[in-house]
C-alpha positions as a Markdown table, in Angstrom:
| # | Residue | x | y | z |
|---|---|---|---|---|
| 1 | Unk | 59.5 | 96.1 | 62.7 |
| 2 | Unk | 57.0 | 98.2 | 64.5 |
| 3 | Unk | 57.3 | 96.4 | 68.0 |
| 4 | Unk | 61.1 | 97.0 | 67.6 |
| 5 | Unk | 60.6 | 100.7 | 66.9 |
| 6 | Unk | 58.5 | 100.5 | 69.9 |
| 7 | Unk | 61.3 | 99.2 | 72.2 |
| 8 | Unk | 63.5 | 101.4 | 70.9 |
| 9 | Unk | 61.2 | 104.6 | 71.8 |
| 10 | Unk | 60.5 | 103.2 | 75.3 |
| 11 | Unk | 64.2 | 102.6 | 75.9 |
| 12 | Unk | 65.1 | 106.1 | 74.7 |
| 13 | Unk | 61.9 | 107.7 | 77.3 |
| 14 | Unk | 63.9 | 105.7 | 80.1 |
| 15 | Unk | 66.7 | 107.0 | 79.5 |
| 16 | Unk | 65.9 | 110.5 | 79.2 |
| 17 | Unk | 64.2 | 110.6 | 82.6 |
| 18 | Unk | 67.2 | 109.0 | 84.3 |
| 19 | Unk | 68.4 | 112.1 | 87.1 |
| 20 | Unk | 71.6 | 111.7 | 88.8 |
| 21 | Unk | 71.9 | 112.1 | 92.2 |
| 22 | Unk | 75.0 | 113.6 | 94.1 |
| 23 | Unk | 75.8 | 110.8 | 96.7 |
| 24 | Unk | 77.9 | 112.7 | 99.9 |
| 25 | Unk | 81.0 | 110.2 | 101.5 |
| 26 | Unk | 82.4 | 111.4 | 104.5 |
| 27 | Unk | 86.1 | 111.0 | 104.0 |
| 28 | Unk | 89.6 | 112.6 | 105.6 |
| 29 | Unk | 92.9 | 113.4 | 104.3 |
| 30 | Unk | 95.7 | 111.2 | 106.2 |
| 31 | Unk | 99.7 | 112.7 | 105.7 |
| 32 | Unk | 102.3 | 110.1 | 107.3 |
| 33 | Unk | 105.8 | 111.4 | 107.5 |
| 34 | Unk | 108.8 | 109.4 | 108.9 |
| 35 | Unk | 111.3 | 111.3 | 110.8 |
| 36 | Unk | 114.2 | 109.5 | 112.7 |
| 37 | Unk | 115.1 | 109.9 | 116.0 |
| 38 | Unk | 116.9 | 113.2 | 115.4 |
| 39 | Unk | 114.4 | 114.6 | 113.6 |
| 40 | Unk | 115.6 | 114.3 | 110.5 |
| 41 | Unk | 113.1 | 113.8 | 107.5 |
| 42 | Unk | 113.8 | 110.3 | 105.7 |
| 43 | Unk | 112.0 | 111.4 | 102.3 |
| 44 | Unk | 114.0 | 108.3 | 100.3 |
| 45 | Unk | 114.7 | 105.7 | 103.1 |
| 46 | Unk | 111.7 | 105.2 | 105.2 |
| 47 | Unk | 108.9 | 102.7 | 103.7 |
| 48 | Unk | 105.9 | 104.2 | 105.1 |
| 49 | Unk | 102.0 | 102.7 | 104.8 |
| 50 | Unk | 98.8 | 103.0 | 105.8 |
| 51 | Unk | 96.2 | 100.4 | 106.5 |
| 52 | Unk | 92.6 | 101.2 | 107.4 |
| 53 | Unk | 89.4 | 98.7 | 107.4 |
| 54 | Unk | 90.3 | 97.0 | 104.1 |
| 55 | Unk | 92.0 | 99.6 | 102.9 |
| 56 | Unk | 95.7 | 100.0 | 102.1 |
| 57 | Unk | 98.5 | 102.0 | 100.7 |
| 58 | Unk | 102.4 | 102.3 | 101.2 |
| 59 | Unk | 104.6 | 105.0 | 99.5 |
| 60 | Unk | 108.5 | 105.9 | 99.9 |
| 61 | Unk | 109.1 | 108.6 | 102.3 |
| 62 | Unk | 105.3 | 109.9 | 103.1 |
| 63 | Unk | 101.7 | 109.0 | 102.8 |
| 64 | Unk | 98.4 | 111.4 | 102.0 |
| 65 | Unk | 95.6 | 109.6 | 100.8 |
| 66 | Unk | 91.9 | 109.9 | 101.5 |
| 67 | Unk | 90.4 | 107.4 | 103.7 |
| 68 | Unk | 86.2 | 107.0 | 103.5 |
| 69 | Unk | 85.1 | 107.0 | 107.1 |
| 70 | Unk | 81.4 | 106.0 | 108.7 |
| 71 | Unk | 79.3 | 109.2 | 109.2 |
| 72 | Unk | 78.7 | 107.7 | 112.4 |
| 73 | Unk | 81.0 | 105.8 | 115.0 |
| 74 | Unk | 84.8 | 105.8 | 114.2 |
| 75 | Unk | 87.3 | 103.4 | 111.8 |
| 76 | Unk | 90.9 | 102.6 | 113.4 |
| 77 | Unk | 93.9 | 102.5 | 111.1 |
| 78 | Unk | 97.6 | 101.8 | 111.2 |
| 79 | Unk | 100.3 | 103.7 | 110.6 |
| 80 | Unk | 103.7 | 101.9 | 109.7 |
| 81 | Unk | 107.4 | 103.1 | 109.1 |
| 82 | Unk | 110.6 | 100.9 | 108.0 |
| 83 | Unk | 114.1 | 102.5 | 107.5 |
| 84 | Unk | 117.2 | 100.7 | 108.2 |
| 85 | Unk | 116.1 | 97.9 | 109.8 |
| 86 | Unk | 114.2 | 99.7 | 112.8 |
| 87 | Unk | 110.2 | 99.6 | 112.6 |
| 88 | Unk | 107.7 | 102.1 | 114.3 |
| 89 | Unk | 103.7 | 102.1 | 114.5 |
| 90 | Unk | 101.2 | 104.3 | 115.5 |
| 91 | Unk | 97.1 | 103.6 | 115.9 |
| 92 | Unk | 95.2 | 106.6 | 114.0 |
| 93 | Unk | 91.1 | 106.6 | 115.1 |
| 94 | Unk | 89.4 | 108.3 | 112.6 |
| 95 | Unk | 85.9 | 109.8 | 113.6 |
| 96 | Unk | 83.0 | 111.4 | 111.9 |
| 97 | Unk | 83.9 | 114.8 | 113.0 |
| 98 | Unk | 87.1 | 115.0 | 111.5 |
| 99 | Unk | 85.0 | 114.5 | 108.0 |
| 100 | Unk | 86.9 | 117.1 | 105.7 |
| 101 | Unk | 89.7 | 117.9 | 107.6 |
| 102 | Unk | 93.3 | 116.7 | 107.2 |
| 103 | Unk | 95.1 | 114.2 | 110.0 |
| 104 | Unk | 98.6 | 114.5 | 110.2 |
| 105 | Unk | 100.6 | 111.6 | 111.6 |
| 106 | Unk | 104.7 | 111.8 | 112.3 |
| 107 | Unk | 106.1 | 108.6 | 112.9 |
| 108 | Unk | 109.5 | 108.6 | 114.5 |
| 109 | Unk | 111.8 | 105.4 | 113.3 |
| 110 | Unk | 114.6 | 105.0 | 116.5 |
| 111 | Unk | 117.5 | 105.3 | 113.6 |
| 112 | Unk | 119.5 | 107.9 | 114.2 |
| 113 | Unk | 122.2 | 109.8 | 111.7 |
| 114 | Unk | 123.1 | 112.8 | 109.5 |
| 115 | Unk | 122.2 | 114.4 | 106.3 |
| 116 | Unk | 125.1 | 115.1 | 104.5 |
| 117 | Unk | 125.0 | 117.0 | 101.7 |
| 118 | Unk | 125.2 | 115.2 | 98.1 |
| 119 | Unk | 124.9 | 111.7 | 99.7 |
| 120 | Unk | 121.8 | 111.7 | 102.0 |
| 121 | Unk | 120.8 | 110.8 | 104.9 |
| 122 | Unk | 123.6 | 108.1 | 106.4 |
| 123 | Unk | 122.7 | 106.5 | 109.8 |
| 124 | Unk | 124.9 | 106.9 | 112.8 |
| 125 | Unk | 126.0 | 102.8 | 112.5 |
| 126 | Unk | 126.9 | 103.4 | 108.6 |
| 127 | Unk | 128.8 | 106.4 | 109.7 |
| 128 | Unk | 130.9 | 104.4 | 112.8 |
| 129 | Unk | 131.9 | 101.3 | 110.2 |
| 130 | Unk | 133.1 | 103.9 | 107.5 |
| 131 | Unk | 135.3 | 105.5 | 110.4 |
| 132 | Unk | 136.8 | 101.9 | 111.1 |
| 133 | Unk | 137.0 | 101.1 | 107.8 |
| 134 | Unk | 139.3 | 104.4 | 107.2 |
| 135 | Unk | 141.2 | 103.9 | 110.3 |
| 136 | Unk | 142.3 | 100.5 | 109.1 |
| 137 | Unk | 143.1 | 101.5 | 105.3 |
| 138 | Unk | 145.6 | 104.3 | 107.6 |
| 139 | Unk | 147.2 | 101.4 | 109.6 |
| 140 | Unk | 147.8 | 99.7 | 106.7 |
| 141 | Unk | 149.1 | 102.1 | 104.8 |
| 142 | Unk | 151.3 | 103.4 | 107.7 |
| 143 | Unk | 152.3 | 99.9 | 108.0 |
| 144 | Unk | 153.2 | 99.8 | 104.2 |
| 145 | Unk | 155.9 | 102.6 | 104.5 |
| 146 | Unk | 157.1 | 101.7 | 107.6 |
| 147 | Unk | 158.5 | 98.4 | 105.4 |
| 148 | Unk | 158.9 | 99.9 | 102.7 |
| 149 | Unk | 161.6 | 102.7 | 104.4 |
| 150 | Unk | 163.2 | 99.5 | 106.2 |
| 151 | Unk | 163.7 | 97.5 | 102.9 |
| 152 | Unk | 165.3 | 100.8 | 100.7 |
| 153 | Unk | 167.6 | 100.3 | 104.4 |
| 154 | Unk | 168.5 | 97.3 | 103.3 |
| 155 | Unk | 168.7 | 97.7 | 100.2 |
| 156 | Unk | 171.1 | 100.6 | 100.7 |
| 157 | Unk | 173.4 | 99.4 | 103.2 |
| 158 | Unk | 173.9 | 96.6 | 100.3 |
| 159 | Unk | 174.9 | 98.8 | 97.8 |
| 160 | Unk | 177.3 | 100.8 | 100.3 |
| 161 | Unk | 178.7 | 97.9 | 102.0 |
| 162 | Unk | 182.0 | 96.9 | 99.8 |
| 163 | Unk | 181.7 | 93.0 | 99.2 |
| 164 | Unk | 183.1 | 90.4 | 101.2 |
């Protein structure tokens, strides 16, 4: 009983003179954004990522994250962006004396298009196969009457014409 009072005073002794010590890691702040090629934001239809020396994370839209960096020498990442089938990169070299600061990367996708209120951002290719889409529900329609005008014709010049 006594040597297990004992163990349990020592272990209570080491504990108590247990400091912590702050430890510093340099790190910096990366923000991706994905515009297209008119310089509109894609907030909802861009996958955007970020992959640094074993480290990596992807978000909708944009990217910040903090990325630990060596206090000396540099670490090279890779900034990706997806939308609409198009693809765009960029090489980001991180170095010790941007430690604290923020790096802001813009990656422009090659899809171009509108923002159109209540519906989003709709590329220019979406835009031209709606237009031909309408165009040919018109001819159709146009198409429609024309026939339709011919049979009540027809059907008129019956009624009018006495029988033979």
């Amino acid at each position: 009983m006594v040597t297990l009072m004992a163990l349990l005073g020592i272990a209570l002794v080491l504990h108590a003179q247990q400091t912590q010590l702050p430890i510093y890691v340099p790190a910096v702040n990366v923000s991706i954004t994905a515009l297209s090629a008119n310089g509109m934001p894609l907030a909802k239809y861009a996958i955007v990522s970020l992959s640094c020396a074993g480290y990596n994370v992807s978000n909708i839209g944009s990217v910040s994250t903090v990325i630990p960096i060596p206090s000396t020498g540099s670490i090279t990442c890779r900034a990706y962006a997806y939308s609409f089938g198009m693809y765009s990169n960029k090489t980001v070299v991180l170095t010790a004396g941007e430690n604290g600061e923020t790096v802001s990367v813009t990656l422009v996708i090659p899809v171009s298009g509108y923002y159109m209120p209540g519906i989003g951002f709709v590329p220019v290719g979406t835009l031209i196969v709606i237009t031909i889409v309408i165009i040919i529900i018109i001819i159709l329609i146009i198409i429609g009457l024309i026939e339709y005008a011919r049979w009540r014709r027809e059907r008129l010049a019956r009624l009018i014409r006495p029988p033979e």
